[in-house]
NULUMPA-39966 format. One record per atom (N, C-alpha, C): residue in three letters; x, y, z; residue number from 1. Coordinates in Angstrom, 1 decimal, m for minus. Atoms other than C-alpha are relative to their C-alpha. Layout:
N
<'ALA', <X, Y, Z>, NUM>
...
***
This chain:
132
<'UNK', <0.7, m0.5, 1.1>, 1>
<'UNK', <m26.2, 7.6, 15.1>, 1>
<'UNK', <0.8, m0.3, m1.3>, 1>
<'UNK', <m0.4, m0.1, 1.5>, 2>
<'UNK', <m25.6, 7.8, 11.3>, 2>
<'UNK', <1.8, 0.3, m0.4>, 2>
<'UNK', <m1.3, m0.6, 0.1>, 3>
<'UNK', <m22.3, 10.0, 11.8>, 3>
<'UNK', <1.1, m1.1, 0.8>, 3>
<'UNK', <m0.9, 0.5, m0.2>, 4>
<'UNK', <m20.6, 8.2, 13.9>, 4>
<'UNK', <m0.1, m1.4, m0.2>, 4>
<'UNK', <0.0, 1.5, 1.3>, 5>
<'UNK', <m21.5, 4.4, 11.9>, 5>
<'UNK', <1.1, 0.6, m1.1>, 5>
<'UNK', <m0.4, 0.2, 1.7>, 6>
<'UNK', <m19.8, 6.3, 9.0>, 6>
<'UNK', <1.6, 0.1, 0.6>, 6>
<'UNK', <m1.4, m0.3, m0.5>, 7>
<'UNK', <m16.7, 7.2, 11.3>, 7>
<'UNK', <0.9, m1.0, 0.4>, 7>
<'UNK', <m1.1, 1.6, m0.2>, 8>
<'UNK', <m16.1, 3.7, 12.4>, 8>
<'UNK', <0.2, m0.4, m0.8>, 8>
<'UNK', <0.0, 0.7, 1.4>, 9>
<'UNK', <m16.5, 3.0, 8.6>, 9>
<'UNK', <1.7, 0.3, m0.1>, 9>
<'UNK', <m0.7, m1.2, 0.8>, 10>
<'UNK', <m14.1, 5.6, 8.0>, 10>
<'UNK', <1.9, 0.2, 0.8>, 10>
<'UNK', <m1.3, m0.2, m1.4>, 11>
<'UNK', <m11.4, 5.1, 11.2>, 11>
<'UNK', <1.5, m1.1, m0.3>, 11>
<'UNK', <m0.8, 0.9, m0.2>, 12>
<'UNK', <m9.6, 2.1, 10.3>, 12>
<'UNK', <1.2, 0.5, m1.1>, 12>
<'UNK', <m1.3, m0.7, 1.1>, 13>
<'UNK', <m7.6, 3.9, 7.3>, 13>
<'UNK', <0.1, 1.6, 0.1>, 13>
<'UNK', <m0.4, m1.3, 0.2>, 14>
<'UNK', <m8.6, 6.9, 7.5>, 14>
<'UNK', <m0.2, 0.7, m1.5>, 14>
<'UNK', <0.5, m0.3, 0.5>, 15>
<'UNK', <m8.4, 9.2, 4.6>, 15>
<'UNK', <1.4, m1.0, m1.3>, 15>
<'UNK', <m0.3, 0.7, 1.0>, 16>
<'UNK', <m6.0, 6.2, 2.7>, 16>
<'UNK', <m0.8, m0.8, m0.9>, 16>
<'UNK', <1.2, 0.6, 1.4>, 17>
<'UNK', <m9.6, 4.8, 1.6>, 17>
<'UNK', <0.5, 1.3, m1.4>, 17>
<'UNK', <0.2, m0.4, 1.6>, 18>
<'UNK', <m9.6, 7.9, m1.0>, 18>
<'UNK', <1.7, m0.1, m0.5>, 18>
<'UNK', <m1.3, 0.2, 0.9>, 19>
<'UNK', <m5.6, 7.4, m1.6>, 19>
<'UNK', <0.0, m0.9, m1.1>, 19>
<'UNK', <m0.2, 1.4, 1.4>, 20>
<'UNK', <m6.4, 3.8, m3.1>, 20>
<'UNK', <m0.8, 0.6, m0.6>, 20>
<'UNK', <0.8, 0.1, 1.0>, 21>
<'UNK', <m9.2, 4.9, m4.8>, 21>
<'UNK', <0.3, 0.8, m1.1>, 21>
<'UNK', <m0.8, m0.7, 1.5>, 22>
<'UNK', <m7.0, 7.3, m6.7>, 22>
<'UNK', <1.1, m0.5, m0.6>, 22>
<'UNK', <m1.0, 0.8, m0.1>, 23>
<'UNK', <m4.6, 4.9, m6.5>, 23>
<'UNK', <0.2, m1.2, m1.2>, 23>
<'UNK', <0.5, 0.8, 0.5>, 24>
<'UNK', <m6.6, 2.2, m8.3>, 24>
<'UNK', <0.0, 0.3, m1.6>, 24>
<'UNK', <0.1, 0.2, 1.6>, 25>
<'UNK', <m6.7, 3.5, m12.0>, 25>
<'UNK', <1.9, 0.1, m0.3>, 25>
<'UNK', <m1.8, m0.1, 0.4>, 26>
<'UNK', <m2.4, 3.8, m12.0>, 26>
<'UNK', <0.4, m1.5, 0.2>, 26>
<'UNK', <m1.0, 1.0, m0.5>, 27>
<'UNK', <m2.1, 0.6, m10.3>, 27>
<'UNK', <0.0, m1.1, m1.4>, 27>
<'UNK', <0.3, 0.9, 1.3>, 28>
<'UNK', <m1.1, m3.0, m12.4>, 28>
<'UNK', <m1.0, m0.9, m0.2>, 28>
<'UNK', <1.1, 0.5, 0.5>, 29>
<'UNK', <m3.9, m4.9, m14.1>, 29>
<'UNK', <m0.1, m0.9, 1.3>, 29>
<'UNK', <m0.1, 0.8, m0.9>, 30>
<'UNK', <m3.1, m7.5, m11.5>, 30>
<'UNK', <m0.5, 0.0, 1.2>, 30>
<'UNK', <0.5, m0.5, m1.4>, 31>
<'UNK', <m3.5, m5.3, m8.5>, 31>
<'UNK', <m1.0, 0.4, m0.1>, 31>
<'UNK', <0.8, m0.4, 0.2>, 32>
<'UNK', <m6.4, m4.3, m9.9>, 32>
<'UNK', <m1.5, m0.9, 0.2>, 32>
<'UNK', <0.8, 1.3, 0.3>, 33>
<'UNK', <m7.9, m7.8, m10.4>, 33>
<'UNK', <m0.1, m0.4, 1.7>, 33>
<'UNK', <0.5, 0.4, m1.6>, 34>
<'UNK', <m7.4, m8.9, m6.8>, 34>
<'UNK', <m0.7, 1.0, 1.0>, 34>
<'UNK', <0.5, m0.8, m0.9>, 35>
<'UNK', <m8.6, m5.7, m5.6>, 35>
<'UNK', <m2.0, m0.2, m0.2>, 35>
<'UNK', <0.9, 0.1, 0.7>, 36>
<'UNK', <m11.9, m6.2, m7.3>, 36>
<'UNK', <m0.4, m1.9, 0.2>, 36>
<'UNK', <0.1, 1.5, m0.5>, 37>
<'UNK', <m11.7, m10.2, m6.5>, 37>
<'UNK', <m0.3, 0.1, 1.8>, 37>
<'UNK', <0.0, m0.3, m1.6>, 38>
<'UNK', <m11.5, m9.3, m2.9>, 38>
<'UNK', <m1.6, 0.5, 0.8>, 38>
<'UNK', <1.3, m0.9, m0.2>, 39>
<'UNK', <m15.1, m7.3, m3.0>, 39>
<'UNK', <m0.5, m0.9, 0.9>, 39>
<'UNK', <0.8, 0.8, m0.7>, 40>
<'UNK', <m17.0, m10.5, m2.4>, 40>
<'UNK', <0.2, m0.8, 0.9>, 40>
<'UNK', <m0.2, 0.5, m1.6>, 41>
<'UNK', <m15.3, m12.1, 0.5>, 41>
<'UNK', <0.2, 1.5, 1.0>, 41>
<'UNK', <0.6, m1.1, m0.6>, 42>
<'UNK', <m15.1, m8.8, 2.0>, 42>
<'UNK', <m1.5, 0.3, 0.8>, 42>
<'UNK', <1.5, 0.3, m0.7>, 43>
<'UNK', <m18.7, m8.8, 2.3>, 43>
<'UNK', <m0.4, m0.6, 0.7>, 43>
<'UNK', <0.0, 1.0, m0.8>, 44>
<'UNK', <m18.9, m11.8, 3.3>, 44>
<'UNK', <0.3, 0.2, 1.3>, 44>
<'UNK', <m0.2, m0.5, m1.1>, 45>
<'UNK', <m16.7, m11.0, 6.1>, 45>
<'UNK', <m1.0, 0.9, 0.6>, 45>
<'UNK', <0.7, m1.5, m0.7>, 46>
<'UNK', <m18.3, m7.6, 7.0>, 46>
<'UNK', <m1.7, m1.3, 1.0>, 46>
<'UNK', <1.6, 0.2, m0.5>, 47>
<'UNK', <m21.7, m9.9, 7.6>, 47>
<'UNK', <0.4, m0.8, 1.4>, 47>
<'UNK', <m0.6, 0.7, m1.3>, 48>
<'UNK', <m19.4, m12.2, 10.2>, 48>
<'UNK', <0.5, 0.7, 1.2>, 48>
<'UNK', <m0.5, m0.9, m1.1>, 49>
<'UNK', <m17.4, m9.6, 12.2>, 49>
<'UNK', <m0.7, 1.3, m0.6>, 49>
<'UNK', <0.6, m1.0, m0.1>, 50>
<'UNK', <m18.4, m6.1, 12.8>, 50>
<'UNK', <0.8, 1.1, m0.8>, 50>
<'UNK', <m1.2, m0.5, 0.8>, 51>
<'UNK', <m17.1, m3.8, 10.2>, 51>
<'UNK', <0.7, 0.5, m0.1>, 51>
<'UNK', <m1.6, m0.8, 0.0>, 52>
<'UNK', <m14.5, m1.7, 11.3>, 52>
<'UNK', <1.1, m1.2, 0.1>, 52>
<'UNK', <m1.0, 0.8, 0.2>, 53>
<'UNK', <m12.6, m4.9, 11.7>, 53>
<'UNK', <0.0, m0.6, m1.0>, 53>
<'UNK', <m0.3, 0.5, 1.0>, 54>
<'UNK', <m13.6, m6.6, 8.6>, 54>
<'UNK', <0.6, 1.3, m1.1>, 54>
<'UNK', <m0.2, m1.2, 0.9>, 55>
<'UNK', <m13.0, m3.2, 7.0>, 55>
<'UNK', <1.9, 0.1, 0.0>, 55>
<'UNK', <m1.1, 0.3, m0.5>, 56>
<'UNK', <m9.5, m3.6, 8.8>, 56>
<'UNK', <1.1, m0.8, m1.3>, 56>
<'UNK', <m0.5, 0.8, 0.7>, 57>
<'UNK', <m8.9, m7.1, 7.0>, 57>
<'UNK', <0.6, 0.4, m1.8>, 57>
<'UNK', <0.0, 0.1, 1.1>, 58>
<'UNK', <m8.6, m5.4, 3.7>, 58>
<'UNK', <1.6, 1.0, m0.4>, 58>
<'UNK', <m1.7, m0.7, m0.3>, 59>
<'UNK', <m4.9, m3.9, 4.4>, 59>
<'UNK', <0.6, m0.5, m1.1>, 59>
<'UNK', <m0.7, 0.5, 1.8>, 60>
<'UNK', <m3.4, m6.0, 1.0>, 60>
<'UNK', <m0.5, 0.5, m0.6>, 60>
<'UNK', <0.5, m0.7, 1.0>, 61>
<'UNK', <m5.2, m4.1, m1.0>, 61>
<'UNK', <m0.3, 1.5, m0.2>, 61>
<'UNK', <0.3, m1.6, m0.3>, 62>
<'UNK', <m5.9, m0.7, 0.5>, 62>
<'UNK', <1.7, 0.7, 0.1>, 62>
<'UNK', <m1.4, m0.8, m0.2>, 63>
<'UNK', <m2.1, 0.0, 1.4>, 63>
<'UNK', <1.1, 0.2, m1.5>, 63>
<'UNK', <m0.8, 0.0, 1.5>, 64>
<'UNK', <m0.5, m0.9, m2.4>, 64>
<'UNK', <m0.4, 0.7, m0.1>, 64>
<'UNK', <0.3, m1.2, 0.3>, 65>
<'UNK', <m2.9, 1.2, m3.5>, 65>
<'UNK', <0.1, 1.6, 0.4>, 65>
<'UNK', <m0.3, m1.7, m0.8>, 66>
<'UNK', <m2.6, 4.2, m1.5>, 66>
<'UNK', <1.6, m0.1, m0.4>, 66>
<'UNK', <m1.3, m0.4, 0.2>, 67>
<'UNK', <1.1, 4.1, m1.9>, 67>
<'UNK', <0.6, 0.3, m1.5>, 67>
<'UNK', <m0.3, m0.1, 1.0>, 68>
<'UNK', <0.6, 3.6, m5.5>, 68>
<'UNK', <m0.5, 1.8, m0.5>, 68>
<'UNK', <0.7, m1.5, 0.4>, 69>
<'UNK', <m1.2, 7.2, m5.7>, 69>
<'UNK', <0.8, 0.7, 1.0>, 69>
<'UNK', <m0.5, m0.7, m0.4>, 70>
<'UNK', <1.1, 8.9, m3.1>, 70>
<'UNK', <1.6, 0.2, m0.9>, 70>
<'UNK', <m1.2, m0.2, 1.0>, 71>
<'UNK', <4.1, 7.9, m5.5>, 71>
<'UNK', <m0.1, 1.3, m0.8>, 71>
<'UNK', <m0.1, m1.0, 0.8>, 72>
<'UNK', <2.6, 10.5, m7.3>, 72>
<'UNK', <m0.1, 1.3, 0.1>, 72>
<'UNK', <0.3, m1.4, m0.8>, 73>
<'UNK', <2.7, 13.5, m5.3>, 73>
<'UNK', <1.8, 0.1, 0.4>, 73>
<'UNK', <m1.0, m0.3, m0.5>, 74>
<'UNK', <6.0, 14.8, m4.1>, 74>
<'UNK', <0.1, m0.1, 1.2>, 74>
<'UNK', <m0.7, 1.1, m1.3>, 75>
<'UNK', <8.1, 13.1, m1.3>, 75>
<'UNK', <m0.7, 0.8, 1.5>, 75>
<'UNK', <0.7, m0.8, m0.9>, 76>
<'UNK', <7.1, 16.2, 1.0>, 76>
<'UNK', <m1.8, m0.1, 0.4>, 76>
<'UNK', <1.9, 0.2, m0.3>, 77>
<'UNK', <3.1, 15.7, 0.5>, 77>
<'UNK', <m0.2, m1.0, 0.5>, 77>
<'UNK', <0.3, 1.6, m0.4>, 78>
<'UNK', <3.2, 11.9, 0.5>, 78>
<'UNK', <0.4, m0.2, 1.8>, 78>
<'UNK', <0.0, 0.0, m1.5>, 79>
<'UNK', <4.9, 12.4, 4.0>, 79>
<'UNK', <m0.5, 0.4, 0.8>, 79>
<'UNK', <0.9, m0.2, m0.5>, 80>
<'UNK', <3.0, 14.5, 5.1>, 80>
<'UNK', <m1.2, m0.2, 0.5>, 80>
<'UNK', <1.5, 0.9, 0.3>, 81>
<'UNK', <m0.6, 12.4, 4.2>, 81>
<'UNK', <0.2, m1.3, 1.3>, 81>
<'UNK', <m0.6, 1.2, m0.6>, 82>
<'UNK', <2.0, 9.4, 5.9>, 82>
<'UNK', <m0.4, 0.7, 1.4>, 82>
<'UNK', <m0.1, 0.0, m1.2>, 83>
<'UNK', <2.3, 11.1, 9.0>, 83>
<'UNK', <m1.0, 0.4, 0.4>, 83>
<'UNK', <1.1, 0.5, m0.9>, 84>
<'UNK', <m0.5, 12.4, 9.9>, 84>
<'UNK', <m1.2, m0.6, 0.2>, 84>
<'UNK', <0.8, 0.7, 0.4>, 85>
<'UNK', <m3.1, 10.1, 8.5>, 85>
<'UNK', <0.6, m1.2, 1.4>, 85>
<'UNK', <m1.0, 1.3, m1.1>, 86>
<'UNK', <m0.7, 7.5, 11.0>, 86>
<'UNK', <m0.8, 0.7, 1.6>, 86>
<'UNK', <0.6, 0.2, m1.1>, 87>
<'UNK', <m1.1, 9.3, 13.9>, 87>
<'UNK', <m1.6, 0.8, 0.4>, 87>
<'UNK', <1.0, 0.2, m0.4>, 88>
<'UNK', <m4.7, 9.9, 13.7>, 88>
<'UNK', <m0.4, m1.6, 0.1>, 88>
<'UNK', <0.5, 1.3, m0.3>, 89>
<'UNK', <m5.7, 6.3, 13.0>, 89>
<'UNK', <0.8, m0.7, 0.7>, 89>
<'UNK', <m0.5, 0.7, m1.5>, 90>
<'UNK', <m3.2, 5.6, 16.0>, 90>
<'UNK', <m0.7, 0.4, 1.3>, 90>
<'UNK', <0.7, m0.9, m0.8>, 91>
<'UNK', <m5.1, 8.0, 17.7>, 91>
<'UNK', <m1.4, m0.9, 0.8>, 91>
<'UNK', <1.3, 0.0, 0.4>, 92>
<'UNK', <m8.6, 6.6, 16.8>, 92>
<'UNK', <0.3, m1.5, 0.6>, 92>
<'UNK', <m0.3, 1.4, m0.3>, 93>
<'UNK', <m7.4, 2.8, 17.5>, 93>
<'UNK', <0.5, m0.6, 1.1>, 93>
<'UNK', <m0.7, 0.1, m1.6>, 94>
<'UNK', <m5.4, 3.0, 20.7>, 94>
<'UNK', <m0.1, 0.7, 0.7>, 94>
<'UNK', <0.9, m1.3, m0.9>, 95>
<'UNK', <m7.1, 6.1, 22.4>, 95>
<'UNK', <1.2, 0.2, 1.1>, 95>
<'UNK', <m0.9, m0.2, m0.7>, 96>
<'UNK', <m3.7, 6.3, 23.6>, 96>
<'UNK', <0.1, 1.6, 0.7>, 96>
<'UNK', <m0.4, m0.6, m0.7>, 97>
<'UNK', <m2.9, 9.0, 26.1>, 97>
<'UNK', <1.4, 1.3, m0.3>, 97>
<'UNK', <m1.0, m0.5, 0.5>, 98>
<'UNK', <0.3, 10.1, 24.3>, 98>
<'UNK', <0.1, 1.1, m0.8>, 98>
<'UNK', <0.8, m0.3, 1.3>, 99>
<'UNK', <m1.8, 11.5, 21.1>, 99>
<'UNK', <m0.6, 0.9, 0.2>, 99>
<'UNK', <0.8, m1.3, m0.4>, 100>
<'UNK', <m3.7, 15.1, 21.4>, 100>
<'UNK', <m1.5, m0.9, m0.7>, 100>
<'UNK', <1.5, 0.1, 0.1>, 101>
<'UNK', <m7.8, 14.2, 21.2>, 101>
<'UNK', <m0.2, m0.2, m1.9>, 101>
<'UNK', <0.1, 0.0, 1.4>, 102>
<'UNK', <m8.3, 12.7, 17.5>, 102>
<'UNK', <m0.9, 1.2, m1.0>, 102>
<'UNK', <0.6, m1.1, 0.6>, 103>
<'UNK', <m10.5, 15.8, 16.8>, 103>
<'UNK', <1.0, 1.1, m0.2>, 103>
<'UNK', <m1.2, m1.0, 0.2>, 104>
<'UNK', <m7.3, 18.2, 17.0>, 104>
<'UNK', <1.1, m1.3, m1.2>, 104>
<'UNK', <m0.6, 0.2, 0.8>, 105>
<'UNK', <m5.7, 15.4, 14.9>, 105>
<'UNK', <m0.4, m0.7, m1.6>, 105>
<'UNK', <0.7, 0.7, 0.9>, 106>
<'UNK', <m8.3, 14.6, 12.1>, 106>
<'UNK', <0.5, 1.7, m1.0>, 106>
<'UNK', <0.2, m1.3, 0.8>, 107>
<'UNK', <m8.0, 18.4, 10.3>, 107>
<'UNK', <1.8, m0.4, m0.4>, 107>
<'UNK', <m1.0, m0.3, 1.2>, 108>
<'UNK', <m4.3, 18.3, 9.7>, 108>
<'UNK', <m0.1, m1.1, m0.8>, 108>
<'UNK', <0.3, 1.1, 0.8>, 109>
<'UNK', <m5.1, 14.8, 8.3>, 109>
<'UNK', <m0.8, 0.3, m1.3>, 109>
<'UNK', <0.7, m0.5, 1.3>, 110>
<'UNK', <m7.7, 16.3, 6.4>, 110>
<'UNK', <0.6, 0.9, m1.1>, 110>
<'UNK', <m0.9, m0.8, 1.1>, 111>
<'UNK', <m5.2, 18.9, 5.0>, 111>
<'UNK', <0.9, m0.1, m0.5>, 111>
<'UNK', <m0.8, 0.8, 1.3>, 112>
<'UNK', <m2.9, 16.5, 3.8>, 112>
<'UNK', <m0.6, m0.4, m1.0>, 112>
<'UNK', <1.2, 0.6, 1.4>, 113>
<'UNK', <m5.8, 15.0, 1.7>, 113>
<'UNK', <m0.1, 1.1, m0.6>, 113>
<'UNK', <m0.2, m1.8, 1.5>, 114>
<'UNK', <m6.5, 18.5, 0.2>, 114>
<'UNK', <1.7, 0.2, m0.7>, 114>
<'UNK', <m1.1, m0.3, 0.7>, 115>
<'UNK', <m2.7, 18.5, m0.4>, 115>
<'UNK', <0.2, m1.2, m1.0>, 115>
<'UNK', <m0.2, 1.3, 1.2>, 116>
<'UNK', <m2.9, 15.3, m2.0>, 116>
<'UNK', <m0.6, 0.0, m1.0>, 116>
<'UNK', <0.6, 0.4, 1.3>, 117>
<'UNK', <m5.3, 15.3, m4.5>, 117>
<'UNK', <0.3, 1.3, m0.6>, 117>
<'UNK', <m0.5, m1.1, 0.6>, 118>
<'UNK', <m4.2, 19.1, m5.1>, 118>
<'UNK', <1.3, m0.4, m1.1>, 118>
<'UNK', <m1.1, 0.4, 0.4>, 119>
<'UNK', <m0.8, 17.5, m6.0>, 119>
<'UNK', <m0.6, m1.0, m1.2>, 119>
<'UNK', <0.4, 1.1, 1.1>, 120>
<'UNK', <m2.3, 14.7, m8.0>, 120>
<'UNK', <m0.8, 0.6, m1.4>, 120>
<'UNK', <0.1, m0.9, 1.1>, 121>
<'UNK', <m4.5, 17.1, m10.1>, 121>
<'UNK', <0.6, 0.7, m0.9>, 121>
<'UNK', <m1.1, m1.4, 0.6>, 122>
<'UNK', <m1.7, 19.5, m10.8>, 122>
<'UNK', <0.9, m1.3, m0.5>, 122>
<'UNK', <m1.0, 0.6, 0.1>, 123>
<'UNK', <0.4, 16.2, m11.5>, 123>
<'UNK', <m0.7, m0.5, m1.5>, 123>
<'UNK', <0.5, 0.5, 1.2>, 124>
<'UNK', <m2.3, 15.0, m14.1>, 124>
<'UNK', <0.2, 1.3, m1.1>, 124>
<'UNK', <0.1, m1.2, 0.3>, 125>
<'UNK', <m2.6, 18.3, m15.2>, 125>
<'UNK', <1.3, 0.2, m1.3>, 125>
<'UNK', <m1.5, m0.2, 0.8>, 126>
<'UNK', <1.2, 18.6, m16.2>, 126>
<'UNK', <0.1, m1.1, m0.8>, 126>
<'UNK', <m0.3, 1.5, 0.5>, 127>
<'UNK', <0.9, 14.8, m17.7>, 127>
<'UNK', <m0.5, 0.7, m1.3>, 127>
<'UNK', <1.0, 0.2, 1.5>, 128>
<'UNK', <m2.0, 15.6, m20.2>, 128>
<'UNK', <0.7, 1.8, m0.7>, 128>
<'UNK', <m0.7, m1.2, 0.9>, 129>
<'UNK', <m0.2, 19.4, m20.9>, 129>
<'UNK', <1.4, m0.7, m1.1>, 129>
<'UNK', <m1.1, 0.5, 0.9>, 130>
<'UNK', <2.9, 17.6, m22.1>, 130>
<'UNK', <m0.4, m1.4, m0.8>, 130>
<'UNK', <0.2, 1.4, 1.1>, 131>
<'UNK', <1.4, 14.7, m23.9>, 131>
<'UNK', <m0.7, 0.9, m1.0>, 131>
<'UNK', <0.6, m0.3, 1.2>, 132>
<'UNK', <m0.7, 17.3, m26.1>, 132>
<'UNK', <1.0, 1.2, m0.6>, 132>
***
């Protein structure tokens, strides 16, 4: 069904799609330009392979980004997003045996993301207090 289409959309990064995309207005004009150049072979792809793998190929552009928006959170949150964002989409990818059931490891995942963008809020927050 519908839900689980959006989960294989959603499996190959995980919740580093919304890191870049908060990632994306900080990063340089450059990284900006190829990320945005990339859209329409992307597609392309997606119509060739099946999309969690073409979704896959887009790793040069998804990981700068994401790293460029966890720079801006403190070392403790960014690690935390790192780690368990990691081992769910190791989870999800290698249905390894090692790994507790990706449903016990998707929530702390999710609650790094709430820590993240909490952190990034409160970081803009403090930016635009001290610029006015």
């Amino acid at each position: 069904g519908l839900p689980l289409k959006g989960f294989f959309l959603f499996a190959p990064f995980g919740f580093v799609w919304l890191y870049a995309a908060a990632g994306f207005s900080a990063a340089p004009k450059e990284l900006r330009h190829l990320a945005l150049g990339a859209a329409l072979p992307f597609l392309a792809l997606n119509y060739v392979q099946n999309p969690e793998r073409a979704l896959s190929n887009l790793f040069f552009i998804i990981v700068p980004l994401a790293a460029i928006a966890l720079t801006r959170v403190p070392f403790g949150v960014a690690m935390a997003a790192v780690v368990t964002n990691g081992l769910f989409t190791a989870k999800v990818g290698s249905s390894t045996v090692w790994l507790p059931s990706s449903r016990w490891l998707l929530a702390p995942a999710a609650a790094s993301a709430v820590w993240v963008f909490w952190a990034l809020l409160r970081s803009d927050r403090v930016a635009s207090d001290t610029e006015a």
